[in-house]
C-alpha positions as CSV (number, residue, x, y, z in Angstrom):
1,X,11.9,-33.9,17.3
2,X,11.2,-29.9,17.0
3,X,13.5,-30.1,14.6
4,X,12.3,-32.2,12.0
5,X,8.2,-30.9,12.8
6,X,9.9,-27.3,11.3
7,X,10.7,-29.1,8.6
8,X,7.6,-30.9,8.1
9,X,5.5,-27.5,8.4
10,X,8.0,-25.9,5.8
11,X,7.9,-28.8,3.3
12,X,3.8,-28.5,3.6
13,X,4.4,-24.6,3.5
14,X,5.7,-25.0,0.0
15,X,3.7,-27.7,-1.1
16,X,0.8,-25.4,-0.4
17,X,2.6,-22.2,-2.2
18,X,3.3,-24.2,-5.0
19,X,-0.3,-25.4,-5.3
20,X,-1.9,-21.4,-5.2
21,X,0.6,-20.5,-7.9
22,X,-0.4,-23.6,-10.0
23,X,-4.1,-23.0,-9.5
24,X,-3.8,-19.4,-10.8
25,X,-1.2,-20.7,-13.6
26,X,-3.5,-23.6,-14.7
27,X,-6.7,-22.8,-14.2
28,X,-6.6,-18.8,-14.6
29,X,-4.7,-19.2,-18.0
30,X,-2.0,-16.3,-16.3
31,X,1.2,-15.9,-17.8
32,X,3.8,-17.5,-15.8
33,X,5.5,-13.6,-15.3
34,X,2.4,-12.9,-13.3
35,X,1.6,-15.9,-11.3
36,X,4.1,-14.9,-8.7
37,X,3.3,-11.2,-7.9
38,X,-0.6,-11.9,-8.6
39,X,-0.6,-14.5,-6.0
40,X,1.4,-12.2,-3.4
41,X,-1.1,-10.1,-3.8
42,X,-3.9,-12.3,-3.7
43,X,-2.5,-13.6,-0.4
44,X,-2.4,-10.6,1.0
45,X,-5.3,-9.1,-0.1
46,X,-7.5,-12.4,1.8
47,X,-5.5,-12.2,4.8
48,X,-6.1,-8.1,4.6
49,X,-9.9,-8.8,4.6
50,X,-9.5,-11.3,7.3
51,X,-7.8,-9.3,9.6
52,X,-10.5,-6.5,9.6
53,X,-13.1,-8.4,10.2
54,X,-11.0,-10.1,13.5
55,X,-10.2,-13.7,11.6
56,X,-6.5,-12.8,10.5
57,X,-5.6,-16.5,11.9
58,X,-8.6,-17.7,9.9
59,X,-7.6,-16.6,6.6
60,X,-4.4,-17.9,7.2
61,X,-5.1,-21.2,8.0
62,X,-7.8,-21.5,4.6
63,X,-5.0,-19.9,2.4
64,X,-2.9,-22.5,3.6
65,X,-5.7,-25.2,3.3
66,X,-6.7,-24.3,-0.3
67,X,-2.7,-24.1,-1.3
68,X,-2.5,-27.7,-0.2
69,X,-5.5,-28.6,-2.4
70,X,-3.6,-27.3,-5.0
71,X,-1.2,-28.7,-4.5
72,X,-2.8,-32.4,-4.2
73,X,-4.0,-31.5,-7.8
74,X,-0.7,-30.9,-8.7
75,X,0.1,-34.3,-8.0
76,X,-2.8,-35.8,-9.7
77,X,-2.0,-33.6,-12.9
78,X,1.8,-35.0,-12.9
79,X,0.8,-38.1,-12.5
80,X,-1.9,-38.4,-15.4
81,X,0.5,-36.6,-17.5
82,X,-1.6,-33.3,-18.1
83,X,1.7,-31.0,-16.6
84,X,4.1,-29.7,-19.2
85,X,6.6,-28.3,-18.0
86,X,8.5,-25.4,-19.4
87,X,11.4,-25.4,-21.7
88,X,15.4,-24.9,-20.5
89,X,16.0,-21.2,-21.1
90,X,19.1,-19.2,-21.1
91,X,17.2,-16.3,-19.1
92,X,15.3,-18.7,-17.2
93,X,18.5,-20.4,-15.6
94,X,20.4,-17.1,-14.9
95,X,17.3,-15.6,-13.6
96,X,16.9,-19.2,-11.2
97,X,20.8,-18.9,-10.7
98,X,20.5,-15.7,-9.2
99,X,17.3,-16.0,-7.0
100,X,19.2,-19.0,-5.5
101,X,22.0,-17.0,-4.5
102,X,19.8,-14.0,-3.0
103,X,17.8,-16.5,-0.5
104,X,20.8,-18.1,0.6
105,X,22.3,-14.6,1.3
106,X,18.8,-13.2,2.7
107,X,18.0,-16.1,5.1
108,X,21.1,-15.2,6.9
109,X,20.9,-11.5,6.9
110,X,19.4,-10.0,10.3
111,X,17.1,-6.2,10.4
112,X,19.3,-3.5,11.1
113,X,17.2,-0.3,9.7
114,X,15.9,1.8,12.4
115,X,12.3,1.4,11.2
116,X,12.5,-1.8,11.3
117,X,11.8,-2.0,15.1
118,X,9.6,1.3,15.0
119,X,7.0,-0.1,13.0
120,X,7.6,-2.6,9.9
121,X,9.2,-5.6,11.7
122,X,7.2,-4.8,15.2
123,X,4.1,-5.1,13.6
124,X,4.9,-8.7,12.1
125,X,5.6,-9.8,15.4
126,X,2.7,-8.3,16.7
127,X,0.3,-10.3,14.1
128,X,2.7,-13.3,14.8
129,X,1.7,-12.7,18.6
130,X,-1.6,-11.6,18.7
131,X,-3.1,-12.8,15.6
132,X,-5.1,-9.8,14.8
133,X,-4.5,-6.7,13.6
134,X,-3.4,-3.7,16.3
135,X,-5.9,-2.2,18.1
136,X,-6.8,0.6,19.4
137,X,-5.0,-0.2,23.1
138,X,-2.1,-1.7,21.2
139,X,0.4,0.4,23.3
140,X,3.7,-1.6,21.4
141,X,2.4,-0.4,18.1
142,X,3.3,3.0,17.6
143,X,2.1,3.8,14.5
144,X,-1.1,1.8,14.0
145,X,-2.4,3.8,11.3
146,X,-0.1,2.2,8.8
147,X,-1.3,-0.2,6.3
148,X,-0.3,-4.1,7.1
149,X,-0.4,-5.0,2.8
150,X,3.2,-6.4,3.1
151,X,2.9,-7.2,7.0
152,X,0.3,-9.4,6.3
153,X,2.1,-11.8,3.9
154,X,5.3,-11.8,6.1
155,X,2.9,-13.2,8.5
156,X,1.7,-15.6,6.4
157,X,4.9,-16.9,5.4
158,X,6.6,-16.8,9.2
159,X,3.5,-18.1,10.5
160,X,4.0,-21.6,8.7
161,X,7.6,-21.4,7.7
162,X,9.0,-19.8,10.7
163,X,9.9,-16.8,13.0
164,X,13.3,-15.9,12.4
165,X,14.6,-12.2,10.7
166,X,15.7,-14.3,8.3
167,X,12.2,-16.3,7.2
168,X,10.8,-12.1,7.3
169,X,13.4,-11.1,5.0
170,X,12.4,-13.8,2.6
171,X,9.0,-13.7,2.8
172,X,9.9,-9.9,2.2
173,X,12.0,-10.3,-0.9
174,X,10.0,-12.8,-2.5
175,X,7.6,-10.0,-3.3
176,X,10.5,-8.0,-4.8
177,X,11.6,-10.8,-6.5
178,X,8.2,-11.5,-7.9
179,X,8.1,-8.5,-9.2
180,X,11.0,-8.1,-11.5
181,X,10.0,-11.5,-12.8
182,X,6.7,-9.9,-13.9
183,X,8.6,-7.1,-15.2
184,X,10.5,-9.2,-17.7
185,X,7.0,-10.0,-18.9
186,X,7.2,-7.5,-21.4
187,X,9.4,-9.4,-23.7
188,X,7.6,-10.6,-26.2
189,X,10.0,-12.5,-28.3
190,X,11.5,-15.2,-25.6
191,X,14.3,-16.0,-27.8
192,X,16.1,-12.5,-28.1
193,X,18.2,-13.3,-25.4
194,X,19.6,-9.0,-25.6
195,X,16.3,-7.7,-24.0
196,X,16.5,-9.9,-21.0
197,X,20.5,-8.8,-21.0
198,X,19.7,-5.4,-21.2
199,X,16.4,-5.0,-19.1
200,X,18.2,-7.3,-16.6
201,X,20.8,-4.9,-16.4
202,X,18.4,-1.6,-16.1
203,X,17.0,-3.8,-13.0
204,X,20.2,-4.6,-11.5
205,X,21.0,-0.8,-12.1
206,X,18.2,0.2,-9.7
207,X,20.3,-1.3,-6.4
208,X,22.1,1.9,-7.1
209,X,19.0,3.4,-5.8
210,X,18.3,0.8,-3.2
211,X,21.5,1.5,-1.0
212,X,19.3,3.8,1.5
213,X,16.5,1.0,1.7
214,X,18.5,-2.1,1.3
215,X,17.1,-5.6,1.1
216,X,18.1,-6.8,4.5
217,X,15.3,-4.4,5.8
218,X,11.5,-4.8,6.0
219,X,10.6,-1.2,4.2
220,X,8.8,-0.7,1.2
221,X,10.4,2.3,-0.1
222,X,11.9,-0.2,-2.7
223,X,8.5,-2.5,-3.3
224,X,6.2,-0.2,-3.9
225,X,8.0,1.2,-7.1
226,X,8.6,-2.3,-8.7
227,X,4.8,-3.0,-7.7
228,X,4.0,-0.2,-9.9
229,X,6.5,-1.6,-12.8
230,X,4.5,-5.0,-12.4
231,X,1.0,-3.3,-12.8
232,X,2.4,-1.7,-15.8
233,X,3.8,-4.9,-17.2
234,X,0.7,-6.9,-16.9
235,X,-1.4,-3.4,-18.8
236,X,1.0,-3.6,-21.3
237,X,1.2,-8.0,-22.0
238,X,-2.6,-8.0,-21.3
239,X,-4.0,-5.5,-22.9
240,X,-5.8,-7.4,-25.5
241,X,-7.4,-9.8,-22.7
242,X,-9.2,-7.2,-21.1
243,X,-11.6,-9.5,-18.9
244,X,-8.3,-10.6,-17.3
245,X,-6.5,-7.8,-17.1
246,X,-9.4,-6.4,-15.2
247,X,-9.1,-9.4,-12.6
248,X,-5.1,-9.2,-12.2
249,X,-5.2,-5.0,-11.9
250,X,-7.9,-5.1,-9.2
251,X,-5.7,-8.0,-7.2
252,X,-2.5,-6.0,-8.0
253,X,-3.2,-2.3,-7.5
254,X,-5.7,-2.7,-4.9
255,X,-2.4,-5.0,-2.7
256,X,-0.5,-1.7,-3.6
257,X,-2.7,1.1,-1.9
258,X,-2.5,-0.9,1.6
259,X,1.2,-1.5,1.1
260,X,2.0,2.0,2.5
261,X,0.2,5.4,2.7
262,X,2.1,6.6,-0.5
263,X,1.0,3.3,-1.9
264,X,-2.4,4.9,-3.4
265,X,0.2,7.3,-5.1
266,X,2.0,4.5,-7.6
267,X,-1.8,2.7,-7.8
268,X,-2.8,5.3,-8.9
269,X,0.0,6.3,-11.4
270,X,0.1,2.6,-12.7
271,X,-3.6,2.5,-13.0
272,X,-3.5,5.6,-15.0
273,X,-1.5,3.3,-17.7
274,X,-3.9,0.3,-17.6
275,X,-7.0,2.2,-17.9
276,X,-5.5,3.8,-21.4
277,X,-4.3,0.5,-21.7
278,X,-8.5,-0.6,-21.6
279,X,-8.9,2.1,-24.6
280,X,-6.3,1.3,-26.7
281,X,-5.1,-2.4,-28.5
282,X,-2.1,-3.5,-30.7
283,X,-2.2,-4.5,-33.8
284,X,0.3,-5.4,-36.8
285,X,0.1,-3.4,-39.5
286,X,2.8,-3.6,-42.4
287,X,4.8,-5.8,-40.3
288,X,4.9,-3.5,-37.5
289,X,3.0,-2.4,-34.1
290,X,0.7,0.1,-34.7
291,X,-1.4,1.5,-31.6
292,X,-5.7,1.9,-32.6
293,X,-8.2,3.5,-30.6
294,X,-11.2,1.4,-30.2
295,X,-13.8,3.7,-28.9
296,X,-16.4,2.2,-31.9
297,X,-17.7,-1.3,-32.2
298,X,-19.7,-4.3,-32.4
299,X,-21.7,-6.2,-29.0
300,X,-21.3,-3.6,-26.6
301,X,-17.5,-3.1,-26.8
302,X,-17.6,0.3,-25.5
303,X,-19.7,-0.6,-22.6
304,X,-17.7,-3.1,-21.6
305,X,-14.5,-1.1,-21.9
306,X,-16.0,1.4,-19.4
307,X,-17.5,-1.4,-17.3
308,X,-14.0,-2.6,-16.7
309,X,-12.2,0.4,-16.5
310,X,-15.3,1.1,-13.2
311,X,-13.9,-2.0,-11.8
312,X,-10.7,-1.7,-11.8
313,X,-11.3,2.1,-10.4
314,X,-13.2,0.8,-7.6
315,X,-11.6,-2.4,-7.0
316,X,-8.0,-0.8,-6.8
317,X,-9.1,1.5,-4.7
318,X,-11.6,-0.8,-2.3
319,X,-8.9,-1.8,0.1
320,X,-7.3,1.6,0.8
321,X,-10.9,3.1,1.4
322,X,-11.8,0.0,3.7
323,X,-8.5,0.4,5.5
324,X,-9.3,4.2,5.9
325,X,-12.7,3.2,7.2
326,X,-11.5,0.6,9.8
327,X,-9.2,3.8,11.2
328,X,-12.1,6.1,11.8
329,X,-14.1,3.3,13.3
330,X,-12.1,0.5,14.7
331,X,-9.1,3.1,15.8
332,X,-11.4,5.8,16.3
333,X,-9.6,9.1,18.3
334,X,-6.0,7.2,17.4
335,X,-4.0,10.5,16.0
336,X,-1.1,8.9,13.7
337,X,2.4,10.6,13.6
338,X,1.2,12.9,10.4
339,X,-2.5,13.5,11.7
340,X,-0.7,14.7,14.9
341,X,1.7,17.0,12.8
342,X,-1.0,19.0,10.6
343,X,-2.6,19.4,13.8
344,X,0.2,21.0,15.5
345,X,1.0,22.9,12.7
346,X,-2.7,24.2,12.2
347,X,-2.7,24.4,16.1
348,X,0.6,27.1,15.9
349,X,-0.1,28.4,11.9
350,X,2.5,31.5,12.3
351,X,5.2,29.8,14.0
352,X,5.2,27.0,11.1
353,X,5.3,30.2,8.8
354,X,8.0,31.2,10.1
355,X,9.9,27.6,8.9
356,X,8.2,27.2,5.6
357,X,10.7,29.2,3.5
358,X,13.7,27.5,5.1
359,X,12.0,24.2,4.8
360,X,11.7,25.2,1.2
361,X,14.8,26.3,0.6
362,X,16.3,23.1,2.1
363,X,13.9,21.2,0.1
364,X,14.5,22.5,-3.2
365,X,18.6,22.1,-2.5
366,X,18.5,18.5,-1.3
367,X,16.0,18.0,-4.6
368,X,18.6,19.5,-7.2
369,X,22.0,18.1,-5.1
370,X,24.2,16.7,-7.5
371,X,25.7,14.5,-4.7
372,X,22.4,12.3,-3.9
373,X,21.5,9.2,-5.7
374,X,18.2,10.2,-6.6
375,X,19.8,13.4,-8.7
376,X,22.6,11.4,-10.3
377,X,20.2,8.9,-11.3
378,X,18.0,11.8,-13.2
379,X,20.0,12.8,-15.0
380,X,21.8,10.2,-15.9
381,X,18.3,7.9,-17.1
382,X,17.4,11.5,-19.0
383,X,20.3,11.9,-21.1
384,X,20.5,8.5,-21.7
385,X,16.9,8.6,-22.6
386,X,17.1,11.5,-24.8
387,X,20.2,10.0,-26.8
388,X,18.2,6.8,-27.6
389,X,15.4,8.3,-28.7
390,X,17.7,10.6,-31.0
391,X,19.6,7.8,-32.5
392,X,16.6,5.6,-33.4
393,X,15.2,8.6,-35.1
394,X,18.2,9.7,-37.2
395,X,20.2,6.2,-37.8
396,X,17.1,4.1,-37.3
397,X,14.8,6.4,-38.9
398,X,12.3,5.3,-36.1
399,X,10.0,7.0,-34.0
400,X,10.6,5.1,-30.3
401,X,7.6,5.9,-27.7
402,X,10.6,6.4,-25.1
403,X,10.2,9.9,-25.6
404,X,6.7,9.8,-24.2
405,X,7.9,7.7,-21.4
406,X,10.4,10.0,-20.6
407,X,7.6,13.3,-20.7
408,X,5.2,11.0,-18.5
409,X,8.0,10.3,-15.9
410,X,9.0,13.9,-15.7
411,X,5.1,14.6,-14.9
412,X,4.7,12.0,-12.5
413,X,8.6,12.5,-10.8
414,X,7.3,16.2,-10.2
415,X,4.0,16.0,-8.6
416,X,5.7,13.6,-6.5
417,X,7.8,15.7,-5.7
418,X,5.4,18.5,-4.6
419,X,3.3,15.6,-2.7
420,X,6.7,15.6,-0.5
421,X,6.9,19.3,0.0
422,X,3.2,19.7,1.2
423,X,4.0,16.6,3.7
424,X,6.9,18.3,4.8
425,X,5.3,21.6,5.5
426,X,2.0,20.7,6.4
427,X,1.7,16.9,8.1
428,X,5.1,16.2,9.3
429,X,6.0,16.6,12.9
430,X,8.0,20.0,12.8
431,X,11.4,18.6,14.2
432,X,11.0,16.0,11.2
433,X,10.0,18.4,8.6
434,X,12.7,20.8,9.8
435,X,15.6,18.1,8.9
436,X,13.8,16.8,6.2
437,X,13.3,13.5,7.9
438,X,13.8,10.2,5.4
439,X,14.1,12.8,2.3
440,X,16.9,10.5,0.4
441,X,14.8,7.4,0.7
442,X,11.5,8.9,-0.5
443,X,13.0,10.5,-3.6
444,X,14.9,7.2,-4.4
445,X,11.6,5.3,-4.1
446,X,10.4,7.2,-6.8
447,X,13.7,7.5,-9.2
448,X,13.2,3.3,-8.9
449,X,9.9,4.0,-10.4
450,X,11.5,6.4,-13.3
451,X,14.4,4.5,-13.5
452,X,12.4,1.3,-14.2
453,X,9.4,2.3,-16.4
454,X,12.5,4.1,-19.2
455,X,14.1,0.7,-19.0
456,X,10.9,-0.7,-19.6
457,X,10.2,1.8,-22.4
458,X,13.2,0.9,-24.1
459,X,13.4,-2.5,-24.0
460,X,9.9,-2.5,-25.7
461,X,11.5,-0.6,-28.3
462,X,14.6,-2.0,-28.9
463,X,12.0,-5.5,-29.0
464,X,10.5,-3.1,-32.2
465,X,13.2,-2.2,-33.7
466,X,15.6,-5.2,-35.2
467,X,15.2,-5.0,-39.2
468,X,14.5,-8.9,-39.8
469,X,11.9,-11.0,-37.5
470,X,12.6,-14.3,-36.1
471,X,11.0,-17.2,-37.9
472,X,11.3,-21.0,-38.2
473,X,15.0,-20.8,-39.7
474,X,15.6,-19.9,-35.9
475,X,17.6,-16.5,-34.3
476,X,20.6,-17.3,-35.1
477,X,19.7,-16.1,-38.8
478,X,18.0,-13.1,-37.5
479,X,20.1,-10.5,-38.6
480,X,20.1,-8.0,-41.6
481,X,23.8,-8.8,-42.0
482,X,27.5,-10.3,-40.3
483,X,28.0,-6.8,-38.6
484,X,24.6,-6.5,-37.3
485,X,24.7,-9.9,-35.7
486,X,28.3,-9.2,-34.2
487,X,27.3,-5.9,-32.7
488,X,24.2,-7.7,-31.4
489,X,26.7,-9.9,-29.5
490,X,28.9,-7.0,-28.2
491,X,25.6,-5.9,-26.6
492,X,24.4,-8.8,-25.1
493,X,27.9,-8.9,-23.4
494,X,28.4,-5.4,-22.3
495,X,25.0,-5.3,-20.5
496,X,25.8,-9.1,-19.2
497,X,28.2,-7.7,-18.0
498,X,27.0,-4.6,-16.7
499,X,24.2,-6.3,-14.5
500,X,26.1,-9.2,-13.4
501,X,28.6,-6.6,-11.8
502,X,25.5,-4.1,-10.3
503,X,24.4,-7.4,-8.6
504,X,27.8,-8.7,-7.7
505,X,28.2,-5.3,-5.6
506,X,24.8,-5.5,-4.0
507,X,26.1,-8.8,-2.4
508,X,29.4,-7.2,-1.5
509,X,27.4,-5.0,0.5
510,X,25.1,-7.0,1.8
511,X,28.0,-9.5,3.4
512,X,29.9,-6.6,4.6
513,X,26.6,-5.2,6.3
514,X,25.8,-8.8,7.7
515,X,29.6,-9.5,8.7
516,X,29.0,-6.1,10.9
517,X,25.9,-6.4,12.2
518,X,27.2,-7.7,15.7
519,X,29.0,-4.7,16.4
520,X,25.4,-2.7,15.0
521,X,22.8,-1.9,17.9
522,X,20.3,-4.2,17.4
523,X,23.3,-6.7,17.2
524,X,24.4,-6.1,20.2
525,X,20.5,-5.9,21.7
526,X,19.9,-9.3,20.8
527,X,23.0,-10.9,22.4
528,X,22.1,-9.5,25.5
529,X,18.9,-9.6,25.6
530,X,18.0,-12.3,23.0
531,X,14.4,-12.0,20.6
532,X,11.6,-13.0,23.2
533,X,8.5,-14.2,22.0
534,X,5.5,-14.9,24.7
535,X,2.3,-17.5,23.9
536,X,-1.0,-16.2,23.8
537,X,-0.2,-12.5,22.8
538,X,1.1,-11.2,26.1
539,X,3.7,-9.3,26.5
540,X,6.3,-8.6,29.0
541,X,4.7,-6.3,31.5
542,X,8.1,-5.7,33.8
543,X,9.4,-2.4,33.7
544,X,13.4,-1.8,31.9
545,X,15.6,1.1,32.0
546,X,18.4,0.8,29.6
547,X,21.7,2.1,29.5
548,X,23.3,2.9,26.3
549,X,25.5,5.8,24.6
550,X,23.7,8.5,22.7
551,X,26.3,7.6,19.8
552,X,24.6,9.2,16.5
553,X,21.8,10.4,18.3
554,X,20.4,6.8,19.0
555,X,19.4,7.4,22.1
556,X,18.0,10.9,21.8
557,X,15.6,9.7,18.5
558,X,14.2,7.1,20.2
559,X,16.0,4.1,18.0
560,X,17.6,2.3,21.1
561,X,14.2,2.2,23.2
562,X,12.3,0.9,19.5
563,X,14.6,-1.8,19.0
564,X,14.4,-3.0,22.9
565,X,10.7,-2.4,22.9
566,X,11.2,-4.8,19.8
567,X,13.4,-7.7,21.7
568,X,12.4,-7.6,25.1
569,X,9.0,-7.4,23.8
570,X,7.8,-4.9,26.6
571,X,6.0,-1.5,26.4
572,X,7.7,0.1,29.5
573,X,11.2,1.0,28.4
574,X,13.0,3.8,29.3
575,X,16.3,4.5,27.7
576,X,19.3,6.7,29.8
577,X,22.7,7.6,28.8
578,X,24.2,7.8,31.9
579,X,23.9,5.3,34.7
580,X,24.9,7.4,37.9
581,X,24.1,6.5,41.6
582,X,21.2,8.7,41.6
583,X,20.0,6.7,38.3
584,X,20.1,3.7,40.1
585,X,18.4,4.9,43.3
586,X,15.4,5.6,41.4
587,X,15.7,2.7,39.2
588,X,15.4,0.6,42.1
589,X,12.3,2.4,43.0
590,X,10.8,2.1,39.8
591,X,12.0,-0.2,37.6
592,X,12.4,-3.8,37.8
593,X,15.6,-4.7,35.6
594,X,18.5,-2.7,34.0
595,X,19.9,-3.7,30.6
596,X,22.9,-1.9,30.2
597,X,23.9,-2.1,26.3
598,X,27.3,0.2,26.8
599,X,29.4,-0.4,29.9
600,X,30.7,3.0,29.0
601,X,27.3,4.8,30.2
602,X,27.9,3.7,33.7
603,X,29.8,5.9,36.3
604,X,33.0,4.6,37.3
605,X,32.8,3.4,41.1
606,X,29.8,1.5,40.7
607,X,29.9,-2.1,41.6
608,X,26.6,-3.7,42.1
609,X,22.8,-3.3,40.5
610,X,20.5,-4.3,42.9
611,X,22.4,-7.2,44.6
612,X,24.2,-8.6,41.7
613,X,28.0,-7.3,41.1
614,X,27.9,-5.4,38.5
615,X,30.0,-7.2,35.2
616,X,29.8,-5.2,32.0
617,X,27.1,-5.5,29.8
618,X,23.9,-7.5,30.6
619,X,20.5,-7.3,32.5
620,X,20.5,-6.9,35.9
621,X,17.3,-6.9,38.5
622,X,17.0,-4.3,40.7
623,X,15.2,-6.3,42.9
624,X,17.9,-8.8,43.4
């Protein structure tokens, strides 16, 4: 009976997410690239507003409520005929083909990422739980001060569709996914089949950079970089439809400042593009794309220019500052893990001089290391860059804006860059800052960003480039002669190719990872503890010591207590790795179970735990 009401809520679950991305299709006029990502946003963004003004479960439920209506009209609209449905496409079913085999492979993947279960994950089950957002006295939330942009969506989806890692993952990579659909936006001329080839492989490319942030994890070191390519997409498709590229940049950039407290950093570098996008159109000229400034003209153009270009300013930004607000008020004299560090180091000023040159040193090293992804990546996407734009110019005797790309990414790559060195030496905790704590997958965050705008660059210009348009006699007469067309199919291939075999060893990985997650930590914490959820937002208020070895640190960081805090769902756990008789004695005195994760942390000669014979590894009550 349980079974098939899941299946009831998840069929209605669809039926209702279906309906909000038809409403915005059909009635906003979007392009279908956008619906996706727009409507993530848009979720979020409701359930965001929701959940600071206490009605989190509210919003949630009306969300759900208006999806269904669209989804009635759906119905109707089949029914009557009005629906037509999009043409077979060659892109369209690989792109299908390979979102089916990602959700099959993500549904089954489990969290293993240690921040996971310090924050991202933890705070999903928390608005699962409670049904608000984290308080002030939220003692299982850690780091409260963290925007919920993507939490809030993974909510919405697992609290209709289910609980599992699995539904969090999905709900998680559907936003990714949504993304590089609205990348591929760009293309203007569907039926060049090479710029899908080749931008598809520039995406599939950036898993290179994803391999510290993987997608069986709930960070957003990897989404907020391709929410950035999306906002840029939609500037550069839109651009001539101001009005409504005022409406989707507000929705979009404003979801990306409360994504993550870098978010307001690729906002802010994405709006950048869409408000010179607001000054500037396209328009043929001679057969080709010339760009025109419009800063002259008739019925109040100008004003209306600047008009939207304030809204989008203050929309975009309206979320962060009312997240920012909500901490001062709601979570007033809450100190978050960076507040707490640029206190400290204000607190002790010449002992964090003493550190600052070797934190410098060790920066700029790790920053110019040939070995790390975010380096190879660099300079590989820089030469390559530079020898496109160098061909075009002296074969093709054209002038490809790549090479402005490329200058704008070096600009934006480096004060990036120093935004990282002032957290490291000024608002990071000093034993952080000192081993420049999560340094590979910040810089990789932004290389996805450089990576993905050059690709995007060039794919625009490549669109510009072929010597004979497409017109009724169809593409497969669009060539300027036998050789060009053939070397047009060599390159379709090799980047076919190319990306087919980036993604085919992204899944590799991600079986191999899920194949070994059982032998991982939290693989072995759920098995012996299991993933406890309680009714009515309580949690467990017994007290646990737990036994494990200190095996890469994982006890003295702190990741074995955060992912038992996370499945026990408990705030008073204590982590030892050693269980002795002197352990125990006190244990008995002041805890009430023992989970011992490692049978090797406990002193030979022991036999019992309380009153129950000790048997390996398992929970034990010290009270017997």
């Amino acid at each position: 009976m349980q079974y098939m009401e899941d299946i009831g809520k998840t069929f209605l679950f669809l039926l209702s997410l279906w309906g909000i991305l038809f409403a915005v299709s059909y009635f906003g006029k979007v392009r279908i690239w956008f619906v996706p990502v727009t409507c993530a946003a848009g979720i979020s963004l409701v359930l965001f507003w929701g959940g600071l003004s206490d009605r989190l479960a509210l919003a949630a439920d009306l969300v759900f409520l208006a999806g269904l209506a669209g989804g009635g009209v759906f119905i109707y609209c089949v029914l009557k005929g009005r629906i037509r449905f999009p043409v077979w496409s060659l892109f369209g079913a690989c792109f299908g083909a390979g979102v089916a085999v990602f959700t099959i492979l993500i549904v089954n993947l489990r969290l293993l990422h240690y921040d996971n279960f310090s924050h991202w994950a933890l705070v999903v089950k928390y608005l699962l739980t409670e049904g608000s957002f984290p308080g002030g006295d939220a003692a299982l939330i850690p780091f409260r001060d963290y925007p919920p942009g993507s939490s809030v969506f993974i909510y919405y989806v697992c609290r209709f569709a289910g609980r599992s890692q699995g539904v969090m993952l999905l709900a998680q990579n559907s936003m990714i996914i949504s993304c590089f659909f609205a990348v591929f936006g760009i293309v203007k001329e569907r039926r060049r089949f090479l710029l899908y080839s080749f931008l598809a492989m520039g995406c599939a490319f950036l898993s290179y950079l994803n391999l510290t942030i993987r997608i069986n994890n709930l960070l957003v070191d990897f989404l907020l970089p391709l929410l950035a390519m999306a906002s840029v997409a939609e500037a550069y498709r839109c651009r001539d439809e101001k009005g409504k590229l005022c409406i989707l940049e507000i929705i979009l950039l404003g979801f990306t400042g409360i994504v993550k407290g870098t978010g307001m950093f690729f906002a802010g570098t994405a709006g950048l593009f869409v408000l010179w996008s607001m000054l500037h159109t396209e328009k043929p000229h001679g057969g080709k794309p010339r760009t025109e400034k419009l800063y002259t003209g008739k019925n109040g153009r100008i004003f209306k220019r600047f008009l939207y270009s304030c809204l989008i300013v203050i929309g975009g930004a309206l979320p962060f500052l009312a997240w920012r607000y909500h901490l001062r008020t709601d979570l007033a004299g809450f100190q978050g893990k960076f507040e707490i560090g640029a206190a400290t180091a204000a607190e002790f000023k010449p002992a964090a001089e003493i550190f600052h040159e070797s934190i410098v040193q060790d920066f700029l090293r790790a920053a110019f290391d040939p070995s790390t992804r975010a380096f190879q990546v660099f300079a590989l996407c820089s030469l390559a860059a530079v020898a496109a734009v160098l061909c075009a110019r002296l074969r093709l005797k054209r002038r490809w804006r790549l090479g402005r790309v490329l200058l704008s990414g070096y600009i934006i790559t480096a004060v990036y860059y120093a935004g990282m060195l002032y957290m490291y030496l000024y608002t990071m905790p000093e034993d952080e800052a000192l081993r420049l704590a999560g340094f590979d997958r910040y810089a990789c965050s932004i290389m996805v960003f450089f990576a993905g705008v050059l690709f995007m660059g060039a794919t625009a210009d490549i669109e510009n480039s072929f010597a004979v348009d497409i017109d009724e006699r169809g593409a497969y007469r669009a060539y300027s002669s036998p050789g060009a067309k053939r070397r047009y199919q060599y390159a379709v291939l090799v980047t076919f190719l190319l990306g087919v075999n980036f993604l085919y060893s992204e899944i590799n990985g991600l079986i191999s990872i899920r194949q070994d997650w059982d032998a991982s930590l939290p693989g072995q914490a759920e098995q012996i503890i299991g993933d406890r959820w309680y009714e009515k937002g309580e949690a467990d208020k017994r007290r646990y010591l737990v036994a494990a070895s200190d095996e890469n640190g994982q006890v003295s960081d702190g990741e074995v207590r955060y992912v038992c805090r996370y499945y026990l769902w408990a705030e008073d756990v204590e982590v030892t790795d050693r269980l002795d008789e002197k352990t125990l004695e006190e244990a008995q005195e002041n805890y009430d179970y023992i989970v011992v994760l490692d049978s090797g942390t406990v002193q030979e000669g022991i036999t019992e735990i309380g009153d129950t014979r000790y048997s390996g590894s398992g929970i034990y009550s010290t009270k017997g």
